[in-house]
N, C-alpha and C positions, 0 to 999 in steps of 0.2 A: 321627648325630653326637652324639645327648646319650648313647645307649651308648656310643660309645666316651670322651666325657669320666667318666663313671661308673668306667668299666673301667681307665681311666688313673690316676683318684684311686684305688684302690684298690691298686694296684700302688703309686703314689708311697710312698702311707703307708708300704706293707711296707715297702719299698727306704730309703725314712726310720727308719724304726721297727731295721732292721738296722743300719744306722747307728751310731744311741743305743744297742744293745744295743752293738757294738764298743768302743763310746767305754767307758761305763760301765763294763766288764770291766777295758779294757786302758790306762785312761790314766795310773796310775800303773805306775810300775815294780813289780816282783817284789821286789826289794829294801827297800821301803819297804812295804811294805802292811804293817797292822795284823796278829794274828797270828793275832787270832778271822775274820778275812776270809776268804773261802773264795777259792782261787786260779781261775778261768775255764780252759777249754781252749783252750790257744792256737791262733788260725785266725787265716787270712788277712785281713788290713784293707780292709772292702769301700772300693773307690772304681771307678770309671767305668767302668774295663773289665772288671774280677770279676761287676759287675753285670749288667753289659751280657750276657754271655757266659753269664748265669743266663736270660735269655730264651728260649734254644734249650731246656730242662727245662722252663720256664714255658710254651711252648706244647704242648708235648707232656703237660704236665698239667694244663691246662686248654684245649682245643682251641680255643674261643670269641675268644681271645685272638689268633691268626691271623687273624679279618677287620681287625684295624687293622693300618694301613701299617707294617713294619720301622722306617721312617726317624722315624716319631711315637714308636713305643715309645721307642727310642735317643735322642731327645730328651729324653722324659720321665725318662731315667734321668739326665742330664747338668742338668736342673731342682732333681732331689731333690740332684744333689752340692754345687749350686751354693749351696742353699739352708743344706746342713751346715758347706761350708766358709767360708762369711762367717760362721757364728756360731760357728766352732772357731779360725780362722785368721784372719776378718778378710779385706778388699778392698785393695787393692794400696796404700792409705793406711795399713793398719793399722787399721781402725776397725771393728770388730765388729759385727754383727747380734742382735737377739734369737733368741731361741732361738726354730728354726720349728716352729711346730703340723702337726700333721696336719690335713689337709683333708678337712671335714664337707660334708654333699650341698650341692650347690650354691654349693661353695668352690674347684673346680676349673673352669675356664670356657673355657679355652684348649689347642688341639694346635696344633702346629706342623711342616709338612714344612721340615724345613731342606734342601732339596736342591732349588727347584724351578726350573724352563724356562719361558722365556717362550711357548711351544706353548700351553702348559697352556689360555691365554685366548685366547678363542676368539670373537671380538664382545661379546654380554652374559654371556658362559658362561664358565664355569672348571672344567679338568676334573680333579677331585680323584681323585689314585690310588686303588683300591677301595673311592670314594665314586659316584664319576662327575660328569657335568658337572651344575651347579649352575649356575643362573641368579643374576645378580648386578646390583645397581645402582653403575656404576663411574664416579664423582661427575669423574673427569678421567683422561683420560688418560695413560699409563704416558709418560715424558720419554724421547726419544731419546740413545742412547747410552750409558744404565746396563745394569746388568746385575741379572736377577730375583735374588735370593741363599734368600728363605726368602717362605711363605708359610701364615701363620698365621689359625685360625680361633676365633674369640670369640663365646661366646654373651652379649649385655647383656639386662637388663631390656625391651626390645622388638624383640628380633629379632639376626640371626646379624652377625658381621662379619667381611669379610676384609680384612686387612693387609695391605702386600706391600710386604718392604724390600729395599731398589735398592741398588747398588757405584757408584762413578766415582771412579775412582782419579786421576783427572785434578783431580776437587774439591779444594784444600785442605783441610783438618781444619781447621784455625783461620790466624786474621790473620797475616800477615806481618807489616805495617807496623803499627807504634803510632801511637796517637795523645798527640800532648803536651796534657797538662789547663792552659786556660786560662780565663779569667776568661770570654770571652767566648763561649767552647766548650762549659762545662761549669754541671750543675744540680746540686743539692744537693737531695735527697728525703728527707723523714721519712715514715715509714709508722707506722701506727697506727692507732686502733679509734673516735677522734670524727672524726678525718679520713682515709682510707685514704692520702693521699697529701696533703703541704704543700711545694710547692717554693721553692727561694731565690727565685723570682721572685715569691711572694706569693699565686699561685694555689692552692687547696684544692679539694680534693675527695673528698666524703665515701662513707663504703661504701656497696654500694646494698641489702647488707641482703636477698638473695633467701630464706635459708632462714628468718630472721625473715617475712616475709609470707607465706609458706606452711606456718607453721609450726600455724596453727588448723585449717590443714585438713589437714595430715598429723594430728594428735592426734585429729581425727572418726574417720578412714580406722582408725586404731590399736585405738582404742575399738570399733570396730562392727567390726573383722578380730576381735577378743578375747571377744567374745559368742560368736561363733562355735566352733561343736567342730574339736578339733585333728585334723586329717588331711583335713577334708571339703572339697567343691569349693567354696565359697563363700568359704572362710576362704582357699585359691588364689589365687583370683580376687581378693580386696580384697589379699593381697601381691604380687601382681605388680603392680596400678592403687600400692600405697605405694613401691613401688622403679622406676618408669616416672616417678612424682614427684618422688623422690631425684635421679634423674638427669637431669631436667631443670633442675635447683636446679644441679647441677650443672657441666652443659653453660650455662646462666645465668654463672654467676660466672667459667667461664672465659672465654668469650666477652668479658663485662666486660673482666678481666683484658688479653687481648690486643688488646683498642681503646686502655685507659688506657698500656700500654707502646709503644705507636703514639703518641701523643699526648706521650708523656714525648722519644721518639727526634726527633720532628720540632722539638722544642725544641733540644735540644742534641746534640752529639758524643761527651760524656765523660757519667757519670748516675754519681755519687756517694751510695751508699748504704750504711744503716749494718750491720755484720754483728752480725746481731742469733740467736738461737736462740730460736725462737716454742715449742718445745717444754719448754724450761727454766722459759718466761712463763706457760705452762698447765699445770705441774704440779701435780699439789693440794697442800696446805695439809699439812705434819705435824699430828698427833694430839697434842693436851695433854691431860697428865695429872693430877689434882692428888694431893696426899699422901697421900689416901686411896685412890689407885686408880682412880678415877672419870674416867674422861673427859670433858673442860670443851669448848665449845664453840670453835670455832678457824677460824670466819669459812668455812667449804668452803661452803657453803650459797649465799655471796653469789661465792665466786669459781667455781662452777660456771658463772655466768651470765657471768662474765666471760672462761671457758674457750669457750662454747657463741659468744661472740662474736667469739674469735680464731679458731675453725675458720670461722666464718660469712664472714669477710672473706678468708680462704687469701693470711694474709700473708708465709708459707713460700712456699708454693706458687708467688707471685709472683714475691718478689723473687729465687730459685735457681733457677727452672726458665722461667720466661715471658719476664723481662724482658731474663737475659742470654741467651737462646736468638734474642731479637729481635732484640737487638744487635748478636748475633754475623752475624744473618743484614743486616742491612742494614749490615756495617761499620763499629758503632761499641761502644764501649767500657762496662762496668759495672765500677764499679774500688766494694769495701769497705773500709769506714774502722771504726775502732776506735770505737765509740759511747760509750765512755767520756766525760763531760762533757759532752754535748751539749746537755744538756737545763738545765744548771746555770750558765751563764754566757752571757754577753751577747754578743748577735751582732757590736753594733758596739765594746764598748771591752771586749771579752773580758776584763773580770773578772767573779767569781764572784757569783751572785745566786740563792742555794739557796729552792727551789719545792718542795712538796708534789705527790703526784701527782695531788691535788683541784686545783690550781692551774692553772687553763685560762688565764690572761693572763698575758704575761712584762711589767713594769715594771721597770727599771732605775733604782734610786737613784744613779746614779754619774755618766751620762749621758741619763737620758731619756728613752731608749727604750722604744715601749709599741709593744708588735705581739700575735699570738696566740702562743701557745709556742710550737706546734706550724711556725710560718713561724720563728720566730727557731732552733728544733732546722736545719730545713732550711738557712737559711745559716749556719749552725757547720758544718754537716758541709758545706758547700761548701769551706768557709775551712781548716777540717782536710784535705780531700784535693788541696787547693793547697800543703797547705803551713804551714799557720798552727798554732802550739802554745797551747793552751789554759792559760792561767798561772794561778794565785791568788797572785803579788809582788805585786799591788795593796791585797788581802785586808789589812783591819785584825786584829791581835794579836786582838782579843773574838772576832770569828766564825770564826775560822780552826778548824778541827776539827780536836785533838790525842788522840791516845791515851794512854790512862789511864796506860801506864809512862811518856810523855813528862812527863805531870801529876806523877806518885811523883817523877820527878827532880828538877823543878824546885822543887816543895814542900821535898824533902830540903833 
């Protein structure tokens, strides 16, 4: 199995790298190219079935190529298109891909039969077309009345795995019936990095911080793999004991994860949260330059610790992929709200009361209110995806923030 993942990445690349050669040649027109440009020989534009169809030459010029299954190769070529055409075209939203790398040893990890039969499992056995039967640990039972569709092999940090995704076309895809968001249905959640979760009800809780607690002894593990000479077995062996750790840090936080979205579902029907982009949060810091040339210092230093913090807590990861994946599965609703304001106005007499992001207590000069910020965010965005508009009519002429051409006017 780890030859033919070797033998698969190897191939992707090319069929990738054909690709980029196409693209490169041909995506301007003839008509427009520059005149010192050398014009390319026009061929055909690889996609799924040119490629595909280069296989039958591929085996016959490298014969070795012939112990992997037809149906794995045919995969792998429909992987490398899939990967070009999200970063040329974009996914069915329109929203483009970076551009994919090729894949270095140990960057290819997965084959997949798309075509498999329930025969195949056999007790504890699975019998892999020109693999043969493979002993397996199979954690539950396959559910009556779907149908096997593909069956896919992964190698992780300790040891093989197999997938295996099911049909029922009888399932819905999603809810029929809505739920109507009501006061006494619905929670409002702030997510963030002193508390990982602050609900309208008052309740808090904070992150639990897995890759921080093992982060002294992943930096041992690093240090004594780096002493070590490059290629020899020892320096192996301490990278597989650092990526066997990884993934426990890992499998850690999402386990967390899908308790705290259990805990959030058994409160309420409707979960209210805000649509936030955690990648925009952790971007580094532009570069300052001063008149001289010189690059001045521009705070990266202190926000790398703050980037190392939003990966640590996987507050993406939660709030798009866990929470409404839970929801969806028990019936009920994750509906996003505009985060705008949330954090700058008052829960109970919603005028404006502007905080610094050092500012951990919300006080309200207007009405009195004193909660933690992070609870008073959480009931705004309850109040916002009820229904409630966030005003500053209250707001005194002094504090009200105007722009500078509004200022030029009224000066005039």
């Amino acid at each position: 199995m780890e030859r033919w993942l070797d033998m698969l990445r190897c191939q992707y690349n090319w069929m990738l790298a054909d690709r980029f050669d196409w693209w490169e040649m041909n995506r301007t027109p003839v008509n427009v190219c520059p005149l010192v440009c050398s014009i390319a020989e026009p061929r055909e534009q690889p996609d799924y079935y040119n490629q595909k169809r280069s296989l039958v030459s591929l085996k016959d010029e490298r014969p070795w190529y012939k112990e992997i299954h037809s149906q794995v190769l045919q995969d792998m070529v429909k992987r490398a298109g899939k990967a070009f055409d999200r970063f040329v075209k974009g996914d069915k939203n329109g929203k483009r891909s970076g551009k994919p790398r090729f894949k270095g040893k140990n960057r290819y990890r997965t084959f997949t039969y798309p075509q498999a039969k329930p025969d195949w499992i056999d007790g504890n056995r699975i019998k892999l077309p020109k693999i043969g039967a493979v002993k397996f640990i199979q954690h539950r039972s396959l559910p009556d009345g779907f149908a096997l569709k593909t069956v896919s092999i992964t190698l992780k940090a300790d040891g093989w795995y197999v997938t295996f995704s099911l049909e029922d076309k009888s399932v819905p895809s999603q809810l029929v019936e809505t739920i109507v968001p009501t006061v006494a249905n619905s929670i409002g959640v702030d997510a963030g990095l002193e508390y990982f979760m602050a609900c309208s009800d008052g309740t808090m809780k904070p992150p639990p911080k897995f890759y921080r607690q093992a982060e002294d002894k992943l930096a041992k593990l690093q240090s004594k793999r780096d002493e070590r000479g490059l290629g020899s077995k020892s320096r192996r062996k301490l990278n597989e004991r650092i990526a066997k750790l990884h993934q426990r840090i890992a499998r850690q936080r999402k386990q967390w994860h899908f308790e705290t979205a259990q805990e959030l579902l058994d409160k309420a029907e409707v979960i209210f949260v805000e649509e936030i982009k955690v990648s925009n949060m952790s971007r580094r810091n532009k570069p300052k330059q001063g008149e001289d040339g010189v690059f001045l210092p521009n705070g990266q230093s202190a926000k790398s610790g703050l980037n190392k913090s939003f990966a640590d807590a996987g507050i993406a990861g939660f709030l798009n992929e866990i929470l409404p994946f839970k929801a969806a599965k028990a019936g009920k609703m994750v509906v996003k709200i505009n985060p705008a304001g949330t954090s700058q106005h008052c829960a109970i007499c919603l005028n404006r009361v502007p905080k610094k992001l050092s500012d951990r207590w919300h006080d309200c000069p207007h009405c009195g209110a004193s909660m933690p910020r992070d609870v008073n965010s959480g009931v705004l965005i309850k109040k916002v995806g009820l229904g409630h508009r966030l005003t500053i009519k209250r707001e005194s002429g002094a504090t009200r923030r105007r722009s500078p051409r509004c200022t030029a006017k009224r000066s005039a």
